[in-house]
C-alpha positions in Angstrom: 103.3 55.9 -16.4 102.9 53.9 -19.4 103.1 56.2 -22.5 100.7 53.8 -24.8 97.0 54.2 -24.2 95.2 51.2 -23.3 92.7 52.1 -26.1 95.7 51.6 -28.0 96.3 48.2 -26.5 98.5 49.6 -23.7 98.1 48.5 -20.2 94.8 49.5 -18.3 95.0 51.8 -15.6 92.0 50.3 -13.4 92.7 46.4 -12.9 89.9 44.6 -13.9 87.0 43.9 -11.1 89.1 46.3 -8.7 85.5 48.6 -8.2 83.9 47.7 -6.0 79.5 47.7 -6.8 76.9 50.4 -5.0 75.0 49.4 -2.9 77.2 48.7 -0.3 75.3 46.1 0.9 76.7 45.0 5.0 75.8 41.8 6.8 73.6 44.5 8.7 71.7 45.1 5.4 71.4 41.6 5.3 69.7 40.4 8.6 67.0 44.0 8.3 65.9 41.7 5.7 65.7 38.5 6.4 64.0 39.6 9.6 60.8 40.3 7.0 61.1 36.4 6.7 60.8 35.9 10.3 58.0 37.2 11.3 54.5 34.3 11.8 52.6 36.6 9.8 54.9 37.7 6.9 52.1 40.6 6.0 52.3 42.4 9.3 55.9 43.4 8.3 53.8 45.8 5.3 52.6 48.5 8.1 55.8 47.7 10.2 57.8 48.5 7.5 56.3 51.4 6.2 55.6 53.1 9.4 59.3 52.2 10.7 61.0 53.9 7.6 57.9 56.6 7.5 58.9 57.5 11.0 62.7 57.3 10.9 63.2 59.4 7.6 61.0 61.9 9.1 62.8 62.3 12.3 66.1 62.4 9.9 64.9 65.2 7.7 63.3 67.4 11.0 59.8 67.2 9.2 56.1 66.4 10.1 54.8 63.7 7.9 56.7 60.9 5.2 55.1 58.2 3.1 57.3 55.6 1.9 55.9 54.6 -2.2 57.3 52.7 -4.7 59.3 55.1 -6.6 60.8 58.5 -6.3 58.3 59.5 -9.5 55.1 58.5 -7.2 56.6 60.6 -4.5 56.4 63.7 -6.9 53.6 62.8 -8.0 52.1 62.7 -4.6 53.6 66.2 -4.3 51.9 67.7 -7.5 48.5 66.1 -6.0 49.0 66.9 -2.0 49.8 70.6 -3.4 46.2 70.7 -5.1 47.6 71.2 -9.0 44.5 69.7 -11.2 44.4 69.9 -15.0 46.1 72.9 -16.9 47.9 74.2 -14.0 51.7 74.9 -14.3 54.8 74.2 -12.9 58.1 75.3 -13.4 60.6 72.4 -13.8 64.7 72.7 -14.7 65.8 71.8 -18.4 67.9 69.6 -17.0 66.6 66.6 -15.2 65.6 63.2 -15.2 61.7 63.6 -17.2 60.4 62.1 -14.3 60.1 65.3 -12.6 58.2 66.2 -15.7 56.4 63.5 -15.6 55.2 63.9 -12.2 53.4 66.8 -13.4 51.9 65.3 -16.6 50.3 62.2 -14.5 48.1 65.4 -13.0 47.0 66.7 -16.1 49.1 69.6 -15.4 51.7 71.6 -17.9 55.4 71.7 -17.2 56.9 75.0 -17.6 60.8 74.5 -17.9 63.9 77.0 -17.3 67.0 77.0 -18.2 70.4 75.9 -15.8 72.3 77.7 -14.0 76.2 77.5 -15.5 78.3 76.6 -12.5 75.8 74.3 -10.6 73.5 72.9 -13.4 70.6 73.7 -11.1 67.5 75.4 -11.8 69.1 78.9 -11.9 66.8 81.4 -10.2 67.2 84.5 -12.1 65.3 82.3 -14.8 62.4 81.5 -13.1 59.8 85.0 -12.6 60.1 85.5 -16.7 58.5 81.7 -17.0 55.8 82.6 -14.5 51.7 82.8 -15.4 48.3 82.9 -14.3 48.1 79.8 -14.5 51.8 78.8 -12.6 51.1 76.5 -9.3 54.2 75.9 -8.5 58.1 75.7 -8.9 60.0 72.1 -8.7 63.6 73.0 -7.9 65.9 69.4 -8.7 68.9 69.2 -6.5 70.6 67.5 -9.4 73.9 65.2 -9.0 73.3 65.9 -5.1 74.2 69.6 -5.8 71.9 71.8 -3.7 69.7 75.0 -5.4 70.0 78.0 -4.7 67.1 77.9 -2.7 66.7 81.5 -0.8 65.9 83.6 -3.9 63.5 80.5 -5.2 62.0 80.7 -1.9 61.3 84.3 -2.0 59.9 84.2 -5.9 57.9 81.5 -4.6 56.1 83.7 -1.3 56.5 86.6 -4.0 54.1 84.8 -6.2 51.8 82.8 -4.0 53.0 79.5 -5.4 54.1 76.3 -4.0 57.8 74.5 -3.6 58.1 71.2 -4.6 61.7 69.9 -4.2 63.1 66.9 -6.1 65.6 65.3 -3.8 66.5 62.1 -5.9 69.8 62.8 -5.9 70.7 64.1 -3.0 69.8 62.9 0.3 71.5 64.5 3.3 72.9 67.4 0.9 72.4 70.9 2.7 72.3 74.3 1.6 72.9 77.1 4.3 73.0 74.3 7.0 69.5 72.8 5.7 68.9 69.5 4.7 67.8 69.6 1.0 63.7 68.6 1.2 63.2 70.3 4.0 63.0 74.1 2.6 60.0 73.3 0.2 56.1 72.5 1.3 56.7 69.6 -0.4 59.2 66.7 -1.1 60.2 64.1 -2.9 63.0 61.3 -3.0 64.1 57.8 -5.0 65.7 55.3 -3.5 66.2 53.5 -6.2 69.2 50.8 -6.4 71.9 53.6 -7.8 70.2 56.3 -5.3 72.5 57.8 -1.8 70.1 56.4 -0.3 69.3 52.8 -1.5 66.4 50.4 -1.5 69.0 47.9 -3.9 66.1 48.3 -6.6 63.1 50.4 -6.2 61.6 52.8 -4.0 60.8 56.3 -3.1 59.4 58.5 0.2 57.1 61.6 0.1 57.5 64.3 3.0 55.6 67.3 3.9 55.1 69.6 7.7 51.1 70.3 6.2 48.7 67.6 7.3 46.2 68.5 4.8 48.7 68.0 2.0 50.1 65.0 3.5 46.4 63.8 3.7 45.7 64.9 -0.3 48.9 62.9 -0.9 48.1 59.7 1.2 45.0 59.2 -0.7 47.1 58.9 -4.3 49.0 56.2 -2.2 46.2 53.5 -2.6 43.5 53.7 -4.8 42.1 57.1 -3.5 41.0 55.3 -0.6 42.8 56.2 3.4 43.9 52.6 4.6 47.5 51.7 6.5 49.4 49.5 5.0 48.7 45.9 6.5 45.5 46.8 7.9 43.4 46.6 4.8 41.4 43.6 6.4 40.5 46.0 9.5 39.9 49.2 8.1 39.4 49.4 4.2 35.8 50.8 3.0 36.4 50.1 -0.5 35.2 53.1 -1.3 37.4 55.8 -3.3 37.2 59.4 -2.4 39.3 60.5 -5.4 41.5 59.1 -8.7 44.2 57.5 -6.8 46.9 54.9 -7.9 48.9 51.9 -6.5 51.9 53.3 -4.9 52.8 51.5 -2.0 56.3 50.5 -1.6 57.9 46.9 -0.8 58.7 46.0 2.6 61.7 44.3 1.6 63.1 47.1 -0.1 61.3 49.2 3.2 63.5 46.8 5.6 66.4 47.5 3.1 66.2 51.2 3.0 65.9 51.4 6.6 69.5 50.0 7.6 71.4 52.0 4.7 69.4 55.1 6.4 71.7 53.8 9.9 74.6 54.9 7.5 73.7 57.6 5.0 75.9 60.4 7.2 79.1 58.1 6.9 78.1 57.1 3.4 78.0 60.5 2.4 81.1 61.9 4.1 83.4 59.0 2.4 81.8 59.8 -1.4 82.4 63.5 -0.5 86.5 62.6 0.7 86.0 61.0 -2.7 85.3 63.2 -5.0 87.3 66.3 -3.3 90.3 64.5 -3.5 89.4 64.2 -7.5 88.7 68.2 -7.5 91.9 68.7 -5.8 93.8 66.9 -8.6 91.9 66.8 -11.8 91.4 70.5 -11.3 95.1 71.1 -12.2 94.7 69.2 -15.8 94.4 71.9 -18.7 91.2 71.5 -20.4 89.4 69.9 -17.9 86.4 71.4 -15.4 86.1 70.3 -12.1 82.9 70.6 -10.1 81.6 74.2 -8.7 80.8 74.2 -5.0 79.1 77.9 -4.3 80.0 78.9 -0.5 77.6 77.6 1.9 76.4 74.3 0.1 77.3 70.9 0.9 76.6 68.2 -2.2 76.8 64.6 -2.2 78.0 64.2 -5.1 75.6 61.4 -6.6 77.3 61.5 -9.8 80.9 63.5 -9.9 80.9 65.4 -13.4 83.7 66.7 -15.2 83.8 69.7 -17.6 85.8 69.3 -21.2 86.8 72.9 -22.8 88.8 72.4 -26.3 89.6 75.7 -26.3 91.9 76.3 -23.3 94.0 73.2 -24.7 94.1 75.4 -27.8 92.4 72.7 -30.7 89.8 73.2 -33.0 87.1 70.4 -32.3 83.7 70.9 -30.1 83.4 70.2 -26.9 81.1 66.8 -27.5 84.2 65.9 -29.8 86.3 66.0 -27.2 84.6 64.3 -24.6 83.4 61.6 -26.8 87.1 60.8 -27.1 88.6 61.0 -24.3 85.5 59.6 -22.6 86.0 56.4 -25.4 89.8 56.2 -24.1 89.3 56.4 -20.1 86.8 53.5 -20.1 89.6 51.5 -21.7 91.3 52.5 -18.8 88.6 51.0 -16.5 87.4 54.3 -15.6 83.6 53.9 -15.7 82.7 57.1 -17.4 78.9 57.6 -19.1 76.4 60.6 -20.4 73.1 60.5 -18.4 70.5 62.8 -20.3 71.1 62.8 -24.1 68.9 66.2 -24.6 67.2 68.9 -22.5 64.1 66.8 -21.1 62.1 70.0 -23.2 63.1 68.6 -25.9 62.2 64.8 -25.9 59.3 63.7 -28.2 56.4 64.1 -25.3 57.2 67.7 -25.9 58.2 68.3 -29.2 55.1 66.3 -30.4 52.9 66.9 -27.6 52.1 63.2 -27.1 51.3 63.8 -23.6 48.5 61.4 -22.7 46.9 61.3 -26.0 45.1 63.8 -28.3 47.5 66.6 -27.6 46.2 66.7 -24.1 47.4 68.5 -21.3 48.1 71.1 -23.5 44.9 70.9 -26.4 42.2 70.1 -23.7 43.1 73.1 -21.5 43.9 75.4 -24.4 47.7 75.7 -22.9 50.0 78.0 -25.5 52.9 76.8 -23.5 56.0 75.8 -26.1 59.6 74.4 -26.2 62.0 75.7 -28.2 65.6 74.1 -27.9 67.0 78.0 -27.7 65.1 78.5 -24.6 67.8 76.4 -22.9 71.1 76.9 -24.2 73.2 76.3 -21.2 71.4 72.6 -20.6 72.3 71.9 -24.2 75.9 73.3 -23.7 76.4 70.9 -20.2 74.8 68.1 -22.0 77.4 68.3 -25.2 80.6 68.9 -23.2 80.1 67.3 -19.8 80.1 63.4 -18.7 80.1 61.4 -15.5 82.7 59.5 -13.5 80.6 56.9 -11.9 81.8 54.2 -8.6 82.9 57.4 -6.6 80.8 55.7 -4.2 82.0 53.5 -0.7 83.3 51.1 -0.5 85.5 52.4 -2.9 88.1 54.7 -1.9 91.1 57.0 -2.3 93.1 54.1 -3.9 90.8 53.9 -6.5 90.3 57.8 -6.9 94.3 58.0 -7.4 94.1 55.2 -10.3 90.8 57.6 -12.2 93.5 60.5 -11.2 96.2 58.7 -13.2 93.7 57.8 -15.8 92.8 61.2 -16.6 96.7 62.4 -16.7 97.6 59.5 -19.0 95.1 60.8 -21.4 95.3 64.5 -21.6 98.5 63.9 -21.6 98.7 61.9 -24.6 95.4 63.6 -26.4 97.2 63.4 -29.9 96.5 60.0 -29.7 93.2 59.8 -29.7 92.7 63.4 -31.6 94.3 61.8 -35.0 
């Protein structure tokens, strides 16, 4: 092993263009596709499409009812709306997220409500949740973040406790499971992106809605398209023009539909090879002092959509912060081609919408419903702390494989090994 860091202008450890992109796209991928193009009348493929990929995720994740959109935001959106939340309701969203799940809940003219992480998982944590709930609470939107399932049993039974609804944010983890359960399929409601980084890719945007209620699912559908019931494709045939409700343009693209539909074929395998992945980097990065491995409570199967890793200055026995030291060794693994990154820069609580309660103009949700409902960065230490001292090793994904996961292994060593390097 080479005792100069690449940073340093030592050798890299990662050749250059060894990592191989995500998607995976397959000759498979290829010809779903193109088949779009085949067809005499290119806009029948909109309701084959859609129904196709409707019907096939549904059967997947054991439920009733799925509508493929455009985004994984619509389909939460679509969740807020099929679950009947209206204007100065609340909902209780994680700390730590992606402000889209947030946002869902603003494009309703409802209130987010947010609560802290759990430590270990960076989950919504439970315990957190009954001291955050109101009168005016509607429902709880656990986010399986980074693929990592919630501890979903004691949300469940808050959420029958308190009459309120479950909305799960499954971005980030199709296919994960908790207690043998696929992850959107515990909730009354879901939602999922398949956007171009997602487990499950549309190679660049998409999302699907899923519910077992048919009145939700029919609430939802109507958000879909204008506020108005018509099938994708059949607009000609069926549309009234005539909008029973506020509804917006949601649909998703039957390319990406076509393209989503033949990843789906391989989600399982997908999944299984990113999970080899990143266990084999638990099983060795574990062992390097100063360094936190990912937390896998008993029972709960993750998919890893992002593998994180823990930095703790004070078991290598310096005086710097934990941001400190990841910034630096973060700085000297990507000049050994490891592809490492932050994702959220601050609890989403604490981004300017909130702070300043920009919302959708005029202080409103909060002003026109006369909502006391504040955010105060010490209501959420722990997503503060995970945000400072945490960062992402990203390409853990197929193709790639346990060659490349020795050469981030070897990485890692090189540089905790030679910290005073980079600590001068």
């Amino acid at each position: 092993m080479s005792e100069k860091l690449a940073v340093h202008g030592g050798k890299r450890t990662v050749p250059e263009g060894f990592i191989k992109p995500w998607p995976h796209v397959t000759e498979a991928d290829r010809k779903a596709v193109m088949e779009v193009f085949a067809t005499a009348r290119i806009t029948e493929q909109q309701q084959i499409q859609s129904e196709g990929l409707a019907k096939e995720w549904a059967e997947y994740m054991g439920v009733q009812y799925c509508i493929p959109v455009n985004s994984g935001t619509a389909a939460l959106h679509m969740c807020v709306a099929g679950l009947g939340i209206g204007p100065g309701d609340e909902v209780i969203v994680p700390a730590f997220t992606f402000w889209a799940s947030a946002a869902a809940v603003l494009h309703h003219n409802a209130i987010p409500v947010f609560v802290d992480i759990d430590p270990t998982t960076y989950c919504i944590d439970p315990n957190l949740i009954e001291a955050k709930i109101s009168d005016r609470t509607k429902a709880i939107m656990p986010v399986h973040i980074h693929g990592m399932p919630v501890d979903m049993d004691p949300l469940l039974e808050i959420a029958r406790k308190h009459h309120l609804g479950v909305i799960e944010d499954v971005a980030q983890a199709h296919g994960a499971r908790y207690k043998g359960r696929l992850c959107g399929s515990m909730g009354d409601v879901a939602g999922y992106s398949t956007q171009a980084s997602k487990t499950l890719s549309s190679g660049c945007q998409g999302g699907l809605f899923t519910t077992n209620d048919e009145v939700v699912y029919r609430k939802a559908a109507l958000l879909q398209y204008f506020g108005e019931w018509v099938v994708p494709g059949r607009e000609r045939e069926e549309q009234e023009y005539n909008a029973y409700g506020l509804g917006w343009m949601y649909r998703g693209d039957m390319f990406a539909q076509a393209f989503i539909r033949s990843q789906l074929r391989r989600l399982d395998e997908n999944n299984a090879l990113r999970i080899r992945n990143c266990n084999f980097l638990t099983e060795h990065l574990s062992g390097i002092k100063g360094l936190e491995t990912p937390f896998v409570p008993e029972k709960r199967e993750p998919v890893y959509y992002n593998y994180v890793v823990g930095f703790n200055p004070k078991e290598l026995g310096v005086d710097i912060s934990a941001r400190t030291l990841r910034e630096k060794v973060q700085e000297a693994l990507r000049a050994e081609g490891v592809p490492t990154g932050q994702w959220q820069r601050l609890p989403v609580p604490m981004q300017e919408i909130f702070q300043n309660r920009v919302g959708y103009g005029k202080g409103c949700p909060w002003k026109c419903h006369g909502s006391e409902v504040e955010y105060h960065k010490d209501d959420y230490p722990r997503a503060v702390e995970f945000i400072d001292s945490h960062c992402y090793v990203f390409d853990v994904n197929p193709p790639n494989d346990l060659e490349l996961m020795g050469m981030y292994v070897e990485a890692f060593q090189k540089v905790m090994d030679h910290l005073d390097q980079i600590l001068e």
